[in-house]
MARTITI-53957 format. One line per field, with one value per residue (C-alpha): residue number from 1; y, x, z. Coordinates in Angstrom, 1 decimal. Layout:
<drendos>
i = [NUM; ...]
v = [Y; ...]
u = [X; ...]
w = [Z; ...]
</drendos>
This chain:
<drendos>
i = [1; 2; 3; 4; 5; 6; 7; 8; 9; 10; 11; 12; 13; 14; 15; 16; 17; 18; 19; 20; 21; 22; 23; 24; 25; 26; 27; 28; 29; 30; 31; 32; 33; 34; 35; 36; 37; 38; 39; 40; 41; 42; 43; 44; 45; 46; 47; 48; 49; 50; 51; 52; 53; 54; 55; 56; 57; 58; 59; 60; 61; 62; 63; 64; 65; 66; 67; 68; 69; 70; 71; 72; 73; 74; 75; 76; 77; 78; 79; 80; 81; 82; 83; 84; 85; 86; 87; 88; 89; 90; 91; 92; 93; 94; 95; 96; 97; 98; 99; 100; 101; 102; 103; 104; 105; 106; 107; 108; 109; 110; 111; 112; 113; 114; 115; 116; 117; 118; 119; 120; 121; 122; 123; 124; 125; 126; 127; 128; 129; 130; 131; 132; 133; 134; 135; 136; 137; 138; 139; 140; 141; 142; 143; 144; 145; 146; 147; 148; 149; 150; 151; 152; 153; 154; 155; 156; 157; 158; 159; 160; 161; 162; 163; 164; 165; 166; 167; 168; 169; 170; 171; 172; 173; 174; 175; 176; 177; 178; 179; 180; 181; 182; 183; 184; 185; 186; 187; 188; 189; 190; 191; 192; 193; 194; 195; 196; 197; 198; 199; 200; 201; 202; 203; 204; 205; 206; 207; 208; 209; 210; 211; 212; 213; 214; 215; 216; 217; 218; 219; 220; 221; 222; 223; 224; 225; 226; 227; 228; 229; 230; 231; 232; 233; 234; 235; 236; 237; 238; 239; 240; 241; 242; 243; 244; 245; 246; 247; 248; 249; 250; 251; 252; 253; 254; 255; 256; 257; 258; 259; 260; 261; 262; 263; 264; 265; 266; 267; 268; 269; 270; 271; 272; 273; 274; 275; 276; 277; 278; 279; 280; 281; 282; 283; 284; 285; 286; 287; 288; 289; 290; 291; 292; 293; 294; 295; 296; 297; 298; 299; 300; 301; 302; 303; 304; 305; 306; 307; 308; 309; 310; 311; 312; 313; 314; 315; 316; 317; 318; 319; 320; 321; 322; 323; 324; 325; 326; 327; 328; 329; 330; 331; 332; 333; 334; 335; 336; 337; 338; 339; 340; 341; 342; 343; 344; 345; 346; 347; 348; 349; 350; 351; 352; 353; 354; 355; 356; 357; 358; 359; 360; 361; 362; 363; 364; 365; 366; 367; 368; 369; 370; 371; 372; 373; 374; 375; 376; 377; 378; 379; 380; 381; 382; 383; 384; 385; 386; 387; 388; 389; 390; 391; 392; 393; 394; 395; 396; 397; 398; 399; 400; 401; 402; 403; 404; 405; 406; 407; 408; 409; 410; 411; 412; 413; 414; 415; 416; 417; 418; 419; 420; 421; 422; 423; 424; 425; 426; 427; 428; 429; 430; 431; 432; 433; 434; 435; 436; 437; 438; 439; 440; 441; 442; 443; 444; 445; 446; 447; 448; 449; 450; 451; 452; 453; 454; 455; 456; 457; 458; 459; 460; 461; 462; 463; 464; 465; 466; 467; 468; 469; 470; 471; 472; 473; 474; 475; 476; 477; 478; 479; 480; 481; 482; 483; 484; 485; 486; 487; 488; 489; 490; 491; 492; 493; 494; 495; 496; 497; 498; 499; 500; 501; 502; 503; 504; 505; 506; 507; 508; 509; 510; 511; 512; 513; 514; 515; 516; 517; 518; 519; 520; 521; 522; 523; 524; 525; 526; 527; 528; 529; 530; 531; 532; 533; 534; 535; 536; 537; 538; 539; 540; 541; 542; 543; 544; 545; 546; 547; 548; 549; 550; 551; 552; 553; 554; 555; 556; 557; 558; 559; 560; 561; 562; 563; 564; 565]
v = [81.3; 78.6; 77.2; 73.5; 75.3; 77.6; 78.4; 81.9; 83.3; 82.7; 79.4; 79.5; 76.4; 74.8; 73.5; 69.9; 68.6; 69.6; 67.8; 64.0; 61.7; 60.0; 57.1; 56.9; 57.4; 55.2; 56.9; 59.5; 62.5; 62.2; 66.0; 65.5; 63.1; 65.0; 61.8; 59.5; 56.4; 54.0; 54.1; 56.1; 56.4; 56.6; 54.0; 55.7; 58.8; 57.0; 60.5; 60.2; 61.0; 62.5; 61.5; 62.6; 61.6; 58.4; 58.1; 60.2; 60.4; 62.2; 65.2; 64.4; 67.5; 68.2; 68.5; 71.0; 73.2; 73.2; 74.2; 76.9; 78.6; 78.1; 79.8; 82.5; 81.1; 80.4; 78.2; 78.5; 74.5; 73.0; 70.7; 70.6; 67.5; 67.6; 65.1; 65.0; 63.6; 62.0; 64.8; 66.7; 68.1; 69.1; 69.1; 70.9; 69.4; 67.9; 71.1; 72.4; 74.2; 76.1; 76.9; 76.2; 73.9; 75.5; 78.8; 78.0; 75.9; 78.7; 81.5; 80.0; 79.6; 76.3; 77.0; 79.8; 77.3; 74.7; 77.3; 79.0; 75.3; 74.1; 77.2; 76.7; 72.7; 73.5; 75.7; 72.8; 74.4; 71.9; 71.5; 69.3; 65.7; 64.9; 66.3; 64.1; 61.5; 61.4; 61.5; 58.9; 56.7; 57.9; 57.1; 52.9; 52.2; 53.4; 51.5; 48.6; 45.9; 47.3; 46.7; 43.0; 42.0; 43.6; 41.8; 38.4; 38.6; 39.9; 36.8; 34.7; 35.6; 35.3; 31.5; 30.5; 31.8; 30.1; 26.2; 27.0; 27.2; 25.4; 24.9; 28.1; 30.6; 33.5; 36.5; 40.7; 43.1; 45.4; 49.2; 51.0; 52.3; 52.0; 49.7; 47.3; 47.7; 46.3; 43.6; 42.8; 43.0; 40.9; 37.6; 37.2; 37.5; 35.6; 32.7; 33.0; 33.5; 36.4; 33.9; 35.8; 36.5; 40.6; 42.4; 45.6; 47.0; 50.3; 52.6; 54.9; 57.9; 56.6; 59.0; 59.9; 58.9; 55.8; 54.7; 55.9; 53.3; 50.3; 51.0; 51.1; 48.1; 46.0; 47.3; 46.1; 42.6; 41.3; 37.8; 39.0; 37.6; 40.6; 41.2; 44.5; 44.0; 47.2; 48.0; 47.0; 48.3; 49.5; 51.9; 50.1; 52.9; 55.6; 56.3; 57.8; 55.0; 56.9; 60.2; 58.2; 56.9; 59.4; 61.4; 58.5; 58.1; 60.8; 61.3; 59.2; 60.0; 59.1; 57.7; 56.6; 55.3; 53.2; 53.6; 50.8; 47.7; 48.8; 49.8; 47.5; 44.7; 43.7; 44.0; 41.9; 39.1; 39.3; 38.4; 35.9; 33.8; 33.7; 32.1; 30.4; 28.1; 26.0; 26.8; 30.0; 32.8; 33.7; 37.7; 39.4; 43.1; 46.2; 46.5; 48.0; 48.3; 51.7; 53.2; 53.8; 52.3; 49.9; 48.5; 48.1; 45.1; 43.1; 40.2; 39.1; 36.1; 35.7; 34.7; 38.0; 39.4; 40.6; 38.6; 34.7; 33.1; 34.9; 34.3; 37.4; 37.4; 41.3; 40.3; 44.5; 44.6; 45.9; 48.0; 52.1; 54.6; 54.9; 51.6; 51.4; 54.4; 52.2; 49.2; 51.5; 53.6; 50.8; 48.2; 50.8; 50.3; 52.4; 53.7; 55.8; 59.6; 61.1; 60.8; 62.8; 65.2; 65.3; 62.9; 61.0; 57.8; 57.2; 56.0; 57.6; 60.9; 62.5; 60.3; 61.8; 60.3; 62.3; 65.0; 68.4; 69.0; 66.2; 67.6; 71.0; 68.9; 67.5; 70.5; 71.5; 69.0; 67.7; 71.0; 69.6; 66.9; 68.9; 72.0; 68.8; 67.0; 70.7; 71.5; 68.1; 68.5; 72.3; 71.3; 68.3; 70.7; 72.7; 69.6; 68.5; 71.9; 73.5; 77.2; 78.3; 75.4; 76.7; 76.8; 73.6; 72.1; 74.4; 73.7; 70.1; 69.6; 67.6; 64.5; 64.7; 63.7; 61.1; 59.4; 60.5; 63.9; 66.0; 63.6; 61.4; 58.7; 56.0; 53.8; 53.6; 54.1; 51.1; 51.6; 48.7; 48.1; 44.7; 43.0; 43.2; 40.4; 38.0; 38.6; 36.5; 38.7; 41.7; 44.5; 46.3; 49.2; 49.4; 52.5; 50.0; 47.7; 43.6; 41.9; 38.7; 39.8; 40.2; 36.7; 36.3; 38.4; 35.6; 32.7; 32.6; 32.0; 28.9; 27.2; 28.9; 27.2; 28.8; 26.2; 25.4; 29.0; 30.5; 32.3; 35.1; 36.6; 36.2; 33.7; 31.8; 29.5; 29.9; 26.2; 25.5; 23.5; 20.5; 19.9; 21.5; 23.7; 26.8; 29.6; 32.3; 33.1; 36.0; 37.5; 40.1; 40.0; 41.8; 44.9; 45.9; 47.7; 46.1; 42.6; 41.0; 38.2; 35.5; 33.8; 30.5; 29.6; 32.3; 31.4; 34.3; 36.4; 39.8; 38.6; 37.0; 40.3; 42.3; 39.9; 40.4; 44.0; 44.1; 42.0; 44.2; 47.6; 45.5; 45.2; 48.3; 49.9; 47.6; 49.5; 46.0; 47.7; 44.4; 43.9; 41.1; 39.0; 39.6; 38.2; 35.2; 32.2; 29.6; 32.3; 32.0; 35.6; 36.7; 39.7; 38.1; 40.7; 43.4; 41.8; 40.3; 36.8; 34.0; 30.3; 28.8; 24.9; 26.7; 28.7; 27.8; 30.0; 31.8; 34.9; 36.8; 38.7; 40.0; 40.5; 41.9; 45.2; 47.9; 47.4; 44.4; 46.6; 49.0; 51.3; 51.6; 51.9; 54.5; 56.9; 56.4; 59.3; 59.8; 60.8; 63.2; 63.0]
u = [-20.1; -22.3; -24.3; -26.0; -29.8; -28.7; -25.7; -24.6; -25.6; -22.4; -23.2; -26.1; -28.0; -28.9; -32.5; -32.9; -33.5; -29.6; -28.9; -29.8; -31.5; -34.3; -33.5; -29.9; -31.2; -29.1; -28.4; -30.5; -29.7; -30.4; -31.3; -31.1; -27.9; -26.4; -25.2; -25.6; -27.2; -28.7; -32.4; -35.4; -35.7; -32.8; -32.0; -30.6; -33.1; -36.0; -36.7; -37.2; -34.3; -34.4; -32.8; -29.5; -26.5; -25.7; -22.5; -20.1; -16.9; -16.3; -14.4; -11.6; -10.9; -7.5; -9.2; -11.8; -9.1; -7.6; -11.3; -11.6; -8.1; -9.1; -13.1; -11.7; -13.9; -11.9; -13.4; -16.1; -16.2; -14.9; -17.3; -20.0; -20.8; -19.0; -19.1; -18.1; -19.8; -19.4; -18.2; -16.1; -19.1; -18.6; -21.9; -22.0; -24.5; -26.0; -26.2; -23.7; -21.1; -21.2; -17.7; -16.2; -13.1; -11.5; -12.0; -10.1; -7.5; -6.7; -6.8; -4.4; -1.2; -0.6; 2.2; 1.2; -2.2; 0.9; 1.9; -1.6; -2.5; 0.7; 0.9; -2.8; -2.2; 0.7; -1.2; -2.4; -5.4; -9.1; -9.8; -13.3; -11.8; -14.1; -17.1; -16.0; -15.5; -19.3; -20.3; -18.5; -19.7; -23.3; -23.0; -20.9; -23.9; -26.6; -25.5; -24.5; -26.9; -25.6; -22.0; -23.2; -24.4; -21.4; -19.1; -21.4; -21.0; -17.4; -16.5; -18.5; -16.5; -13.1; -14.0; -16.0; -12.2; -10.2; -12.3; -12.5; -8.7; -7.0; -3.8; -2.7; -0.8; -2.9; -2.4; -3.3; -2.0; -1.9; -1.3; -1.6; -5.0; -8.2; -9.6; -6.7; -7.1; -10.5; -9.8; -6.5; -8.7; -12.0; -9.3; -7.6; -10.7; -12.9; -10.0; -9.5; -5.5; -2.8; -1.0; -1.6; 1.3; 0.6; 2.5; 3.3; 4.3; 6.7; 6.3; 8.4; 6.2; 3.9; 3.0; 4.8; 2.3; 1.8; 5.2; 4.4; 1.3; 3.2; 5.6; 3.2; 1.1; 3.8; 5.2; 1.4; 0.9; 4.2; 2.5; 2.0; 4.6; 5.4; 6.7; 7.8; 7.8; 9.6; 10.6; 14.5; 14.4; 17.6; 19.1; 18.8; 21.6; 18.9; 16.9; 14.4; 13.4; 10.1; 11.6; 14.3; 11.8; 10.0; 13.0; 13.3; 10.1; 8.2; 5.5; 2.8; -1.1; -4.5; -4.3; -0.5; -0.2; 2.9; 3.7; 1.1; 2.6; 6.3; 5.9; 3.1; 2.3; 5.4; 7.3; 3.9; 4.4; 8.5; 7.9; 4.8; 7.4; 10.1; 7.9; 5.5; 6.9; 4.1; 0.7; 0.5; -1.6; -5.0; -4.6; -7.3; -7.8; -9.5; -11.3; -14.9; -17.4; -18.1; -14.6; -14.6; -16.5; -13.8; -13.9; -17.1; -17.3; -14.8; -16.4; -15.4; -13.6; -11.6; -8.3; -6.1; -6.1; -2.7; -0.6; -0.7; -0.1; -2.4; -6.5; -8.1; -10.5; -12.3; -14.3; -15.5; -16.4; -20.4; -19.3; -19.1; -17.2; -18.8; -19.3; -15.4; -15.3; -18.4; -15.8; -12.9; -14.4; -16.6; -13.7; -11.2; -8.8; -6.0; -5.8; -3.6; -3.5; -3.8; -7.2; -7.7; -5.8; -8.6; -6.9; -10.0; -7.7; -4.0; -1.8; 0.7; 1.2; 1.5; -0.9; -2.3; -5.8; -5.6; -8.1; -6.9; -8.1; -6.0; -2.7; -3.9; -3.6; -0.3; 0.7; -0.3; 0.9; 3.8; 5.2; 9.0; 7.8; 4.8; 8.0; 10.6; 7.8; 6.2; 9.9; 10.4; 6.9; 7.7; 11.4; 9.7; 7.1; 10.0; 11.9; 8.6; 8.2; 5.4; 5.3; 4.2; 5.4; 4.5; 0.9; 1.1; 1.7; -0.9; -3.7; -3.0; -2.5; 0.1; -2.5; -4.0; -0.5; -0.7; 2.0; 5.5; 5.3; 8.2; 10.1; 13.1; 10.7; 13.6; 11.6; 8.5; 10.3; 10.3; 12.0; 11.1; 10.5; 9.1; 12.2; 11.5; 12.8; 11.2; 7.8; 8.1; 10.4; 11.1; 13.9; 14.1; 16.6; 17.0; 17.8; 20.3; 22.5; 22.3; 23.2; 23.1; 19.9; 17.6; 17.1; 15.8; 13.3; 12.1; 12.2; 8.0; 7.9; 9.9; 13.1; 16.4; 19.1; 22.5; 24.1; 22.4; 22.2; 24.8; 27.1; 28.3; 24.9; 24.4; 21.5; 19.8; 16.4; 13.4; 12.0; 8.4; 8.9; 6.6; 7.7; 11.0; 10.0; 11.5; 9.0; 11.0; 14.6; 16.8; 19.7; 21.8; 25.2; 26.2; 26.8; 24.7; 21.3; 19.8; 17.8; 16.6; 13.4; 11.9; 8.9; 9.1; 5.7; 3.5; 0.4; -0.6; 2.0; 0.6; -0.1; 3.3; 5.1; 3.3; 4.5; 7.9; 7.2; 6.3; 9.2; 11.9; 10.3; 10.6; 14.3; 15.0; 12.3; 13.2; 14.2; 13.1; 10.0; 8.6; 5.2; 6.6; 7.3; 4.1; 1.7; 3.5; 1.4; 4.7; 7.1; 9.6; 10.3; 13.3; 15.3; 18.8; 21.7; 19.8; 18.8; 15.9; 15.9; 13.5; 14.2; 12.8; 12.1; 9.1; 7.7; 4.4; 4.9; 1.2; 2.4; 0.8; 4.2; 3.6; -0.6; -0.9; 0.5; -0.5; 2.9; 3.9; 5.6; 4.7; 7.3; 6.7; 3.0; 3.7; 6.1; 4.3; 3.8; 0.0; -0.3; -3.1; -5.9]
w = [36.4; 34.7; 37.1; 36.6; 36.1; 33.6; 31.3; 31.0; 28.0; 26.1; 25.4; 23.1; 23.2; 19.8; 19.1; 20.2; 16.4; 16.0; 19.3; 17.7; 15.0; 15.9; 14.0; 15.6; 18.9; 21.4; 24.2; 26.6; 28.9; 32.9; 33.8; 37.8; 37.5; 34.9; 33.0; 30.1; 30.2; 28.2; 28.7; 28.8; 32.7; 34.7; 36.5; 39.7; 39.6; 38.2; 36.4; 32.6; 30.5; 27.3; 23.8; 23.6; 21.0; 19.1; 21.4; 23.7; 25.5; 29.0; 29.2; 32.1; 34.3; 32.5; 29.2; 30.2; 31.5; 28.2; 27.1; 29.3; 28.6; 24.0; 25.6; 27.4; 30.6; 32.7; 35.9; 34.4; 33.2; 36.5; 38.3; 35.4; 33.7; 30.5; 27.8; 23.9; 21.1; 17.3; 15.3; 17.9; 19.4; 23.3; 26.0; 29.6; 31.5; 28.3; 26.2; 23.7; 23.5; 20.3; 19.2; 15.7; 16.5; 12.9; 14.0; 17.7; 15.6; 13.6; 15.9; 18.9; 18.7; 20.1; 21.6; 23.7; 24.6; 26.0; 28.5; 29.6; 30.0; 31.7; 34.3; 34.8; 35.8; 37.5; 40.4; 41.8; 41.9; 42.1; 38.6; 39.3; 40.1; 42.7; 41.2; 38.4; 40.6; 41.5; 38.5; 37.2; 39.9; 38.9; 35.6; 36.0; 38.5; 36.6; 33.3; 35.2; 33.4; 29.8; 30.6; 32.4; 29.1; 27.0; 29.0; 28.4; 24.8; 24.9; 26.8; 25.0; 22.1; 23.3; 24.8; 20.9; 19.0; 21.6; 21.0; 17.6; 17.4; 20.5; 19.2; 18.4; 20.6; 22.3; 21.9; 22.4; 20.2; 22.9; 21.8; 24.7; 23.7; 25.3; 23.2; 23.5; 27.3; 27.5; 25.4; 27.5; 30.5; 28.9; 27.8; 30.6; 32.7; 30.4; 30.3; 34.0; 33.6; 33.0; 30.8; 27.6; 25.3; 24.5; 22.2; 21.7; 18.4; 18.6; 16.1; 17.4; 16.6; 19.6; 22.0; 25.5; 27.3; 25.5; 26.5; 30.3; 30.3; 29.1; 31.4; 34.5; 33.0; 32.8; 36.1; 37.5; 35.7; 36.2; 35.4; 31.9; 29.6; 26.8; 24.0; 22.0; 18.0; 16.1; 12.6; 11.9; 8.4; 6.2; 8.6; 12.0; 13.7; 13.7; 16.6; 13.9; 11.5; 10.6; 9.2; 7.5; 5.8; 5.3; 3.8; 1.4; 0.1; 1.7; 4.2; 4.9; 3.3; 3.7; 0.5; 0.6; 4.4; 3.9; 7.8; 8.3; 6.9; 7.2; 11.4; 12.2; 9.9; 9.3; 12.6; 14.1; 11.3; 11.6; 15.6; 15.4; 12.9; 15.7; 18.3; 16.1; 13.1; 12.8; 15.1; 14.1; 16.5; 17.7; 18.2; 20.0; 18.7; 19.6; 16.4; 16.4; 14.2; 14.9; 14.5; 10.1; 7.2; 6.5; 10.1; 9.8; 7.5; 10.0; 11.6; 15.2; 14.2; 11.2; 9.1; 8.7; 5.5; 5.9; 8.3; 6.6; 10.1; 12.2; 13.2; 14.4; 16.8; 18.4; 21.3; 21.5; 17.9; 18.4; 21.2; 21.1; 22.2; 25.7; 26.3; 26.7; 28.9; 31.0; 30.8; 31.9; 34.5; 36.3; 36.5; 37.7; 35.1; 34.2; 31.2; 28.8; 30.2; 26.7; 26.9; 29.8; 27.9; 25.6; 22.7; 21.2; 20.2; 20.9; 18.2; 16.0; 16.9; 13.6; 11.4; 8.4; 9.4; 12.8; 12.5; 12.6; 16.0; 17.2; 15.9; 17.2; 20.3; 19.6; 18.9; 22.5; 24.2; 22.3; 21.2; 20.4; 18.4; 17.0; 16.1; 14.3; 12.5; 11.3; 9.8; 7.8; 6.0; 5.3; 4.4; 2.2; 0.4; -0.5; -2.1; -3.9; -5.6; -3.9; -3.8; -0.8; 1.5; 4.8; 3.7; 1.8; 5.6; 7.5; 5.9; 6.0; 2.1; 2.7; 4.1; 0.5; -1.3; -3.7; -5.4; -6.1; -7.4; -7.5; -5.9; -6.5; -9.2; -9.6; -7.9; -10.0; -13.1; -15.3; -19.2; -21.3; -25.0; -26.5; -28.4; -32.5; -33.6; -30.8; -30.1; -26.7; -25.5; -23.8; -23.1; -19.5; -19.0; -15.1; -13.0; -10.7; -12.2; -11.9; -9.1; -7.8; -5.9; -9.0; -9.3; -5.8; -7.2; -10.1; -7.3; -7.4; -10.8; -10.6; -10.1; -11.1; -12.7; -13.6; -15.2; -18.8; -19.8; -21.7; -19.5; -21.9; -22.0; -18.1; -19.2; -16.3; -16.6; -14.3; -14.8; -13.8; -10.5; -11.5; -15.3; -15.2; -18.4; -18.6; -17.9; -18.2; -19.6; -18.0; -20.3; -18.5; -16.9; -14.0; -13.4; -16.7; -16.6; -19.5; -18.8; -21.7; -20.5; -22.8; -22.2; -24.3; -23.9; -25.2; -23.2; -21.7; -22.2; -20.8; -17.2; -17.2; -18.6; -16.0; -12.9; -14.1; -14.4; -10.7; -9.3; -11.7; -9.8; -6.6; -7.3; -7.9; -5.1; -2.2; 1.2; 3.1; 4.1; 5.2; 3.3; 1.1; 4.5; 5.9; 3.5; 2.3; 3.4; 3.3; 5.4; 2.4; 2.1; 4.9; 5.1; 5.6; 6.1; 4.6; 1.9; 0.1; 0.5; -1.0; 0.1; -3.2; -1.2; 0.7; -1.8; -3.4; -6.5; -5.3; -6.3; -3.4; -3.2; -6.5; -6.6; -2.9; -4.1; -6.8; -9.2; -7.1; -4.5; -1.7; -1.7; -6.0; -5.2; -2.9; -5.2; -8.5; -10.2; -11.9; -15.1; -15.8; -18.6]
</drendos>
């Protein structure tokens, strides 16, 4: 057994210097108390404490049975203070547990871990909750003035983005997660009311549990009016948007990560257009600094980069990892029960940007939809040409894909050759044929007129929408492939040529993915009966539809193939 004085000799302890950085030093170790806290003398104890980690998690009950069955110890973890640090790195009784989470990734089969850890829960037997229990308490009351003055400044926050922009609607994007927790909790305390608009974005790919909490919190704040935003893309029969998609244009990437704007951004934007025309929103978020480099730059108030309508303010931005767990556990909230499971953040199941040990625990815990989403990558790999798919997908390769690489490239794929005769002009040689929705495409260059263009030729004028010069000249009829475009004035010609580039792979790229919609700052951009529609009286001609993306779309961004050397 491991006993709180001394760990059994399995679990070699590493020296201290390994343990923490002096410089990052923010939290210390209570020996006697066997918890965390924030300062160098425990403030229940009164004992010193000693420097431990830069930041932590707890370990719930359920999760350390999982570590017991993947450590061959089994009750050996129950009751002991366990905790788990940046870079995956688990503590008992504030040592470490030295294990090499590769190594245990790759020598269980998750599967069979799902049923050791299932038929171990299922016993009923204690697994630790009430020595948890005490500790917990322990560790709320002993860091009681830290989370006084987080919750000072988080309120503080929430009351300076609400004066600074009174008219607009409040809301929480509200996830499910922890983080989105708190901040639902810290508005609604800090304003004094429940009557915050929250919204919930389905991906679809969310996890089960994630759907269990929203249920129960909306079941428990009835007085909280809700809303559920969700992609209604091309195909709105399936109940699988995300592998349809993924089918289509393949799976998302750390580098490539689509999902974002077409199951997120754009539902979000799509919904905050319905029920605000004019104010626009003030959305609280569950960003942190501390989460990645790139959320590190946010600052706690500002205009969304990619929503035009929306003001974002993130009340918990300077706060860690454990100082939401202090938030959680002190003001008895509930919270998603993927975390007890051991999840470190709750989101789509199956992002690429999940670390492996997190879709080990998918895996685990979600073995159907860990078994379905493991046979479309391998069945993808195969389609794409690589010749050992099964590895390909085991080793995770598949997060590194970049572009559109054995696949179907239609949609990247632009033909055009500069016309000979007219040096202002150009020829394009599509892979769909012209429609009547192409020119919905040229709308944010100007004005089109059908009427003084000769019809023969298909001809129609895109007039500049102050001066009523033509800006560009479109020659190709229907049902052709091959548009001819003139730019009469030459002025510069390249930067023109490469907008019309852009909108041309739009046309022939566009599965409504809902990025164009999302950053347009006049809301002209509408997907009407599955279509791509522009209402040319409220656009600006900004060209933020065409500059936002690499080749002016995502889905062309996306499948672009890269040419080597």
């Amino acid at each position: 057994m491991i006993r709180n004085e001394n760990v059994c000799d399995q679990f070699k302890y590493l020296h201290e210097e390994q343990v923490y950085s002096g410089r990052e030093n923010k939290l210390y170790w209570c020996g006697r108390c066997q918890i965390p806290v924030y300062y160098e003398k425990c403030p229940v104890c009164k004992q010193d404490a000693v420097p431990f980690v830069t930041d932590l998690r707890p370990v719930f009950p359920e999760e350390a049975v999982l570590l017991e069955i993947l450590l061959k110890c089994k009750g050996e973890l129950r009751g002991h203070s366990l905790w788990n640090a940046k870079g995956n790195r688990y503590f008992v009784n504030g040592k470490p547990l030295p294990f090499v989470l590769k190594d245990v990734v790759t020598e269980w089969d998750p599967f069979e871990v799902h049923r050791l850890w299932r038929d171990e829960i299922l016993k009923g037997e204690d697994i630790g909750e009430d020595e948890f229990a005490e500790r917990q308490q322990k560790f709320t009351v002993a860091n009681r003035e830290r989370l006084l003055k987080l919750e000072e400044d988080a309120f503080n926050c929430v009351k300076r983005a609400v004066a600074k922009f009174p008219e607009r609607i409040k809301m929480v994007s509200f996830s499910g997660g922890k983080d989105s927790t708190v901040v639902s909790s810290v508005v609604r305390r800090a304003l004094g009311t429940n009557d915050i608009l929250h919204v919930f974005c389905d991906t679809t790919i969310e996890f089960p549990f994630t759907y269990e909490y929203i249920t129960v919190f909306r079941r428990r704040n009835r007085r909280v009016p809700f809303l559920k935003a969700q992609y209604r893309g091309y195909n709105e029969h399936t109940d699988k948007p995300f592998l349809e998609l993924c089918r289509k244009i393949g799976p998302p990437s750390r580098v490539m990560r689509w999902c974002c704007t077409t199951f997120k951004t754009a539902p979000i934007s799509d919904l905050i257009d319905k029920f605000s025309q004019e104010k626009g929103v003030l959305t609280f978020y569950g960003v942190r600094n501390s989460e990645s480099v790139r959320r590190s730059k946010y600052r706690d108030i500002e205009h969304s980069p990619k929503i035009a309508k929306q003001v974002v303010a993130s009340p918990i931005i300077d706060w860690n990892d454990l100082d939401i767990w202090l938030y959680l556990l002190t003001r008895q909230e509930e919270f998603n029960y993927a975390y007890r499971l051991g999840f470190p953040r709750v989101g789509c199941w199956c992002c690429p940007s999940n670390s492996d040990w997190a879709y080990f625990l998918a895996q685990v815990y979600l073995p159907e939809q860990a078994a379905e989403w493991n046979s479309f990558l391998v069945e993808f790999a195969r389609r794409i040409g690589k010749p050992d798919a099964e590895e390909y997908v085991r080793s995770g390769n598949w997060k590194a894909r970049q572009g559109g690489e054995g696949m179907d490239v239609r949609f990247s794929q632009l033909q055009f050759e500069p016309c000979a005769n007219e040096p202002n002009a150009s020829n394009y040689y599509l892979t769909v044929p012209i429609t009547g929705a192409l020119y919905e495409y040229f709308k944010p260059f100007g004005r089109l007129n059908f009427d003084i263009g000769k019809r023969l030729l298909g001809e129609v004028y895109v007039l500049d929408r102050i001066t009523q010069e033509p800006v560009l000249i479109l020659q190709g009829r229907e049902g052709s492939r091959h548009l001819k475009v003139i730019a009469p004035n030459p002025f510069n010609l390249k930067l023109l040529f490469s907008r019309v580039e852009c909108q041309l792979r739009k046309y022939q790229s566009c599965i409504l993915c809902g990025g164009c919609p999302s950053i347009c700052p006049a809301k002209a951009i509408k997907f009407v009966g599955h279509q791509y529609k522009i209402d040319g009286d409220k656009c600006a001609g900004c060209m933020k539809c065409i500059a936002y993306y690499d080749h002016g779309c995502l889905v062309a961004k996306v499948t672009q193939v890269r040419r080597s050397g």
